[in-house]
C-alpha positions in Angstrom: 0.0 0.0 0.0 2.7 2.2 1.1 4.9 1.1 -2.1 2.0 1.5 -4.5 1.2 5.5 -2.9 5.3 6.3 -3.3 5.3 5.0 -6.7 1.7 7.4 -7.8 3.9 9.9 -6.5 6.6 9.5 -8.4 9.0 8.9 -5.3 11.6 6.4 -5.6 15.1 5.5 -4.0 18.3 6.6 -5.8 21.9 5.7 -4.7 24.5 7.9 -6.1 27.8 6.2 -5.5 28.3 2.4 -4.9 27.5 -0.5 -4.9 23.6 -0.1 -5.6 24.2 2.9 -7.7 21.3 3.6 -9.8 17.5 4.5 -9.1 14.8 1.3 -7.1 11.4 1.2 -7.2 10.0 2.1 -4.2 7.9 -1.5 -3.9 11.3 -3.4 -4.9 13.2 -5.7 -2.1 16.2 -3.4 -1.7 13.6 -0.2 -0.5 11.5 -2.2 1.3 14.9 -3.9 3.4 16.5 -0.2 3.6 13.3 0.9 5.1 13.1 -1.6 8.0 16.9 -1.5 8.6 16.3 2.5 9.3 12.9 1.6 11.5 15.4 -0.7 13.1 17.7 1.3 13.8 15.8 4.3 14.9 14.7 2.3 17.3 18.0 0.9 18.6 19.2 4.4 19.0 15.9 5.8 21.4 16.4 2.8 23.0 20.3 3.3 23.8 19.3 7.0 24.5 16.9 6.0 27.0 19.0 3.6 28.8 21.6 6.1 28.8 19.3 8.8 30.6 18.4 5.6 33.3 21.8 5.8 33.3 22.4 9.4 34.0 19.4 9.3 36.3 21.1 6.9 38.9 24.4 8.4 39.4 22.2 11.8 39.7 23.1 13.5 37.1 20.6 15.9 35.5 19.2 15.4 32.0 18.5 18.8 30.0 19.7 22.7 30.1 20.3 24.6 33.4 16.9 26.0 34.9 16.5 29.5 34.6 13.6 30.0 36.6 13.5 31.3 40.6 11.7 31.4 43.9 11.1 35.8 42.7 10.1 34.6 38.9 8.0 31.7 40.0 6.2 34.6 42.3 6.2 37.6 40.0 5.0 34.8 37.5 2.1 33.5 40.0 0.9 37.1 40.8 1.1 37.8 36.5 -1.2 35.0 36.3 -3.6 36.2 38.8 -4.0 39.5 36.6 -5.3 36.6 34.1 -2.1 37.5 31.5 -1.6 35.2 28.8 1.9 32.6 28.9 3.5 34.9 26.5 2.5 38.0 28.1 3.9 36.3 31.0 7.4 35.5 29.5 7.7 39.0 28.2 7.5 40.6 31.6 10.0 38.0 33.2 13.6 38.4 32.8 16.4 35.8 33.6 18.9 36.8 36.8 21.6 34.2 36.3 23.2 32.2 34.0 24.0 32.3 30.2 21.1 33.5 29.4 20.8 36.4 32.0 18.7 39.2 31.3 16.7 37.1 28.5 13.1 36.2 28.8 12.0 32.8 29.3 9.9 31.0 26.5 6.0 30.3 27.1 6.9 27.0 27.6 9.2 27.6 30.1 6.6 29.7 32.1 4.0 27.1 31.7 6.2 24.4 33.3 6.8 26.5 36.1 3.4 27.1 36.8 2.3 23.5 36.1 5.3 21.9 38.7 4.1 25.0 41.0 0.4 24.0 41.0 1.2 20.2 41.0 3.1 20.7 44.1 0.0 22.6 45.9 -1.8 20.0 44.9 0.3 17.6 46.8 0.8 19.4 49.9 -3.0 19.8 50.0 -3.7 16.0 49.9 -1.3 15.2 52.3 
C-alpha cells in the first residue's frame, strides 16, 4: 500500500555512488529492506538514548539545560497570572537573573512548566 502510494507519486530510492548505484522502485526488495533497517535502527538508538538517561538518572546527574527560573520569577510569574495574562505576556514581563542567558526572557513553555510543577506541588501538599 505504502509502495503503490510512493510510486503514484513518483517517489523512488536513488543511490549515487556504490554498490547499488542507480534508481529502485519504491515496492522493490532493496527499499523495502532499507526501510526496515532504518525503523530498526531508529529504534536501537531511542532505546540506547533512554537507557543512557536511566543511566544518568542513577548516578544523579541531570538530564536537560540549566533552569532558569527562581523562587522571585515563580512569584512575580504567580501574581502575572492572577492579573489573568496570557503565557506569552507572562514570559515578556519576566527576565532571567543568572546564567547564560541572564537578562533574556523565558519562553511560554518555560513559564507554563513553572506554573504546572508549582500547582502540582499545591496539589500535593493539600492532599497530604
Amino acid at each position: 500500500m505504502l509502495a503503490e502510494e510512493l510510486k503514484a507519486s513518483d517517489v523512488g530510492l536513488e543511490f549515487l555512488t556504490g554498490e547499488l548505484k542507480g534508481s529502485h522502485d519504491p515496492s522493490g526488495i532493496v527499499f523495502t529492506v532499507l526501510a526496515a533497517m532504518s525503523g530498526m535502527e531508529r529504534e536501537y538508538i531511542r532505546d540506547r538514548t533512554l537507557e543512557g538517561h536511566e543511566s544518568a538518572r542513577r548516578r544523579g546527574k541531570t538530564i536537560g539545560g540549566a533552569g532558569v527560573t527562581d523562587e522571585s520569577m515563580l512569584s512575580m510569574a504567580l501574581h502575572l497570572r492572577d492579573q489573568e495574562m496570557s503565557l506569552r505576556d507572562i514570559a515578556k514581563r519576566l527576565v532571567i537573573t543568572t546564567g547564560a542567558k541572564k537578562g533574556q526572557h523565558p519562553s511560554p513553555s518555560t513559564v507554563m512548566r513553572m506554573l504546572r510543577e508549582h500547582d502540582e506541588q499545591a496539589a500535593t501538599a493539600v492532599s497530604t
